[in-house]
C-alpha positions in Angstrom: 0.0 0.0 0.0 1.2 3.9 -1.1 1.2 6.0 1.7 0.4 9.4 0.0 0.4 13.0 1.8 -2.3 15.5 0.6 -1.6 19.0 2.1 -4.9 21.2 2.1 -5.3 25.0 2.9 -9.2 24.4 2.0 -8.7 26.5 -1.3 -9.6 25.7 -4.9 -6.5 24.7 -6.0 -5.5 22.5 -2.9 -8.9 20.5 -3.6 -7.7 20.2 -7.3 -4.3 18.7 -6.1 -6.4 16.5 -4.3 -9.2 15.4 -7.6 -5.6 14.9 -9.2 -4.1 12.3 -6.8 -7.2 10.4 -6.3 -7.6 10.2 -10.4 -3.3 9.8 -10.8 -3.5 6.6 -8.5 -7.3 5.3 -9.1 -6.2 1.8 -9.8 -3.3 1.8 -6.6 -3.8 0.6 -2.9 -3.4 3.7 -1.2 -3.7 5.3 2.1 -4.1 9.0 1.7 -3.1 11.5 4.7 -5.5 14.8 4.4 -3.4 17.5 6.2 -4.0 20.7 7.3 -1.4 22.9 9.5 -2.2 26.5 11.3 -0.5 29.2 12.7 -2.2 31.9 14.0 -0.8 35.7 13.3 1.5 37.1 15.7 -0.4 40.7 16.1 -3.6 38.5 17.7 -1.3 36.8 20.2 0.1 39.8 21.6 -1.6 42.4 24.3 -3.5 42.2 28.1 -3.8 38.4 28.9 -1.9 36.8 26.1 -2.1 33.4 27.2 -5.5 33.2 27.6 -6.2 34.9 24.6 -3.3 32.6 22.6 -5.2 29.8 24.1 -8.8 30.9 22.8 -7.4 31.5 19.6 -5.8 27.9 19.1 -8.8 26.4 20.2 -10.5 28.3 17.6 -8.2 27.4 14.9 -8.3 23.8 15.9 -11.7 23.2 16.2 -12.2 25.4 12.8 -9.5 23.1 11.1 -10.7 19.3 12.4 -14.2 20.4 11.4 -13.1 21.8 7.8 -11.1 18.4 7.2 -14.1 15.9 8.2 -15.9 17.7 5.2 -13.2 17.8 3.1 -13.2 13.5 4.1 -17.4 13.5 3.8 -17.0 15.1 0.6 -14.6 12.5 -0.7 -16.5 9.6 0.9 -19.5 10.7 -1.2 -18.3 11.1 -4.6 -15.0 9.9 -4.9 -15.6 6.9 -3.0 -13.0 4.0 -4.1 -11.9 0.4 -2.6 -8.4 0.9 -3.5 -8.3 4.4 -1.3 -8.4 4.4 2.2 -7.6 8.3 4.5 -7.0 9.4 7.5 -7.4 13.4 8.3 -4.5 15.7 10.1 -5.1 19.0 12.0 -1.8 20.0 13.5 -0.4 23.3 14.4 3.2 23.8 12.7 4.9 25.2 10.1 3.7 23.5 6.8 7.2 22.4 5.4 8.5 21.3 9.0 5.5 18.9 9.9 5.9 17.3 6.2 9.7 16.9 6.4 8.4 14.9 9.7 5.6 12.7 7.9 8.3 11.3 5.6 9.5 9.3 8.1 6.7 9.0 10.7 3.8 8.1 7.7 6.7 6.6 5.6 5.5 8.6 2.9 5.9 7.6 -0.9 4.6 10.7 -1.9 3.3 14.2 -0.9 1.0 16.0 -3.8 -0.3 19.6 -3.4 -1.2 22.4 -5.4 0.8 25.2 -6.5 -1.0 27.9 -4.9 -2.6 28.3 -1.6 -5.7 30.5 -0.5 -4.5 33.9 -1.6 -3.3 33.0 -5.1 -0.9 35.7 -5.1 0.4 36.8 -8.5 3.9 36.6 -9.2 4.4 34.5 -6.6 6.3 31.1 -7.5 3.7 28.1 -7.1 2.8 30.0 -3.4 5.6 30.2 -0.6 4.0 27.5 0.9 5.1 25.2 -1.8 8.4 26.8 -2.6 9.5 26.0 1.0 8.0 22.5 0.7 10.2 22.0 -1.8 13.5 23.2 -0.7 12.6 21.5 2.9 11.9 17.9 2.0 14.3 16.4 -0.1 14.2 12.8 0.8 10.7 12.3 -0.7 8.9 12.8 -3.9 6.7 16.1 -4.5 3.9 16.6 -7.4 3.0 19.6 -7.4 -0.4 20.3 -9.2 -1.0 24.1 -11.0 -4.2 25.3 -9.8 -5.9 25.1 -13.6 -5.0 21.6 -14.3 -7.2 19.5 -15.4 -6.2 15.6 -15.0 -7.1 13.4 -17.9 -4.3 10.7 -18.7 -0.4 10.6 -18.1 0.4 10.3 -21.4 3.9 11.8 -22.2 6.4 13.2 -19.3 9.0 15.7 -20.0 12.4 14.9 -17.9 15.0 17.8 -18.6 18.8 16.5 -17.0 22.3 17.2 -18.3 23.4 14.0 -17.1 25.6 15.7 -14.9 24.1 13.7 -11.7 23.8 10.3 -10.7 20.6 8.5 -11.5 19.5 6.6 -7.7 17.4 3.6 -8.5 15.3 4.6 -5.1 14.7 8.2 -6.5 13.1 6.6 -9.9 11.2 4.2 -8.5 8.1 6.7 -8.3 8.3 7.8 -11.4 8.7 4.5 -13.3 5.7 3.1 -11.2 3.3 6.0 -12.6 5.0 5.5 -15.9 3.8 1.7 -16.1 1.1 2.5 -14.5 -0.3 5.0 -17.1 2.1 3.5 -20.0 3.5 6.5 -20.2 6.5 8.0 -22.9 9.1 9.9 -21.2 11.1 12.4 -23.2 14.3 12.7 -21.8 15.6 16.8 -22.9 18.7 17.7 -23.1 19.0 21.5 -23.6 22.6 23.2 -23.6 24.7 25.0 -26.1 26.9 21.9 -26.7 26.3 18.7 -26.7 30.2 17.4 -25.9 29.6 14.6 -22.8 32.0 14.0 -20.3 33.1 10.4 -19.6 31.0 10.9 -16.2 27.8 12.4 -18.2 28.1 9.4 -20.7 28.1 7.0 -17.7 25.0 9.0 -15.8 23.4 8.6 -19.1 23.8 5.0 -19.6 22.2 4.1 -16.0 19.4 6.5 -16.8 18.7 4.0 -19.9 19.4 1.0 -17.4 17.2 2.8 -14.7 14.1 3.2 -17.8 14.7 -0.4 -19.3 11.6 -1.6 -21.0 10.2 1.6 -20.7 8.8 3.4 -23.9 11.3 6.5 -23.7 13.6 8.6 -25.9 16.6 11.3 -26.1 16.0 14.6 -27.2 18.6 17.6 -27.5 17.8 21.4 -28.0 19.8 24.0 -28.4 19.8 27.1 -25.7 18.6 29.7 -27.0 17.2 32.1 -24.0 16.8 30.5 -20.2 16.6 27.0 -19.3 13.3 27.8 -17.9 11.7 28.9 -21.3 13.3 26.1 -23.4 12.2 23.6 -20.7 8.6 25.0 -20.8 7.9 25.7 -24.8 9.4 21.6 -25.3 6.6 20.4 -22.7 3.9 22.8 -24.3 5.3 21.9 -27.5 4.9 18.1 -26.7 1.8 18.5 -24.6 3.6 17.2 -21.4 1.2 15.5 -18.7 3.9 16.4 -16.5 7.5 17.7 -15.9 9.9 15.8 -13.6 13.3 17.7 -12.2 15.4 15.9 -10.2 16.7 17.7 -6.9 20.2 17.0 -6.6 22.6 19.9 -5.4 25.6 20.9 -7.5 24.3 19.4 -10.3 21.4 20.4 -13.4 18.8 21.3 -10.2 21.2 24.0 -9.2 21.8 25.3 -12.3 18.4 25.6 -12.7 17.4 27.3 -9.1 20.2 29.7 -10.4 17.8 31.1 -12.5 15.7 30.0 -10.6 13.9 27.6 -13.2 12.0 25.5 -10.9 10.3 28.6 -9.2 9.1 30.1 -13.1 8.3 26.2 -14.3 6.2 26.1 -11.1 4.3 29.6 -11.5 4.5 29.0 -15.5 4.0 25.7 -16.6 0.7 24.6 -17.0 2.0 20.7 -16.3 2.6 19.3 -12.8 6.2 19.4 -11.9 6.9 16.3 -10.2 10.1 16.7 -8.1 12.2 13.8 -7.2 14.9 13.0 -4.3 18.3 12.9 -5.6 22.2 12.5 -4.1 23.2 15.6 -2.7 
């Protein structure tokens, strides 16, 4: 059985994340945690009788929280209702990327999918700050984050950008292949640089990735740069109508190259594909 986190703020796009992982993992044994996490502002914990009024507040929150999840649950019982799916609904107050980097190894997570955006749906704001710091928190366990107007049909093609530059971990892929049989999916593996001259240690990196994808349907692609990594990596999935991009987060490899930018923050707040991000060796 997949133990799968789904984060919630309550918004549009956090139920969407949610409509997305049910669909993505439909025919899968799963046991989905529905978590929500509050924090109440600073300015209403401060004046005359703090404490009690800290303590009023939390109560508040909690009570507003566990009563918001059980309808988020009843909602799903109703008319999502699948054998394969079992849940189990968390009101805790933390910090968002904190509790999750503890649910990796307390749930033994296989996954955490949530949207890109949370209640405010701030503009120019990378996939919401809540998701940024997700991401750059938890990096021993695979993220999809889900754009607030997708709308999940199939997982047809997948779009994985790398340089080769980093080593390809067998444990890392083992999410992603399992949706790719899953959903006998094609992966187009994009290669996007100036030149196209492989070290002996890219050349090796790239033959694992073919033993890592073995049986798979997948193929090697190479584009030219021509303005940022971001846009190349963006028009190619548009291009090839991408079900969903996959970046793998290794440090001092392609992932930093790309946070230089940062890419992952404009593919996130761009891309109208999930970005699914996967653990890597840092």
């Amino acid at each position: 059985m997949k133990h799968i986190l789904l984060p919630t703020d309550f918004s549009p796009n956090a139920w969407n994340a949610i409509f997305t992982a049910l669909k993505l993992y439909a025919n899968i044994s799963c046991k989905f945690y529905l978590l929500h996490t509050y924090e109440p502002k600073t300015k209403n914990l401060v004046g005359q009788r703090s404490s009690t009024r800290s303590g009023i507040i939390y109560d508040s929150m909690d009570k507003e929280s566990k009563g918001e999840l059980e309808e988020v649950l009843g909602y799903i019982n109703e008319n999502h209702s699948n054998p394969n799916h079992s849940f189990e609904v968390i009101s805790i107050q933390n910090d968002l990327a904190r509790t999750i980097k503890d649910f990796v190894h307390e749930k033994d997570l296989d996954m955490i999918v949530m949207g890109t955006k949370g209640a405010t749906g701030a503009k120019k704001i990378f996939m919401g700050s809540n998701t940024v710091k997700v991401i750059k928190t938890v990096d021993n366990c695979p993220i999809i984050a889900i754009p607030d107007s997708f709308n999940f049909q199939s997982l047809k093609t997948i779009v994985l950008p790398s340089d080769y530059t980093y080593f390809f971990d067998k444990n890392s892929f083992s999410e992603l292949i399992e949706l790719v049989k899953l959903w006998q999916s094609k992966i187009l593996i994009f290669h996007v640089a100036q030149e196209f001259n492989l070290t002996e240690e890219q050349e090796v990196n790239k033959k694992i990735l073919k033993e890592r994808l073995k049986d798979l349907n997948y193929s090697f692609h190479k584009v030219t740069l021509k303005s940022t990594v971001t846009k190349e990596i963006i028009n190619y999935s548009k291009e090839n109508n991408a079900d969903m991009v996959v970046l793998v987060h290794s440090k001092h490899t392609f992932m930093e190259k790309l946070n230089q930018e940062p890419v992952i923050s404009k593919i996130g707040f761009t891309s109208t594909a999930p970005l699914l991000v996967l653990p890597g060796i840092n």
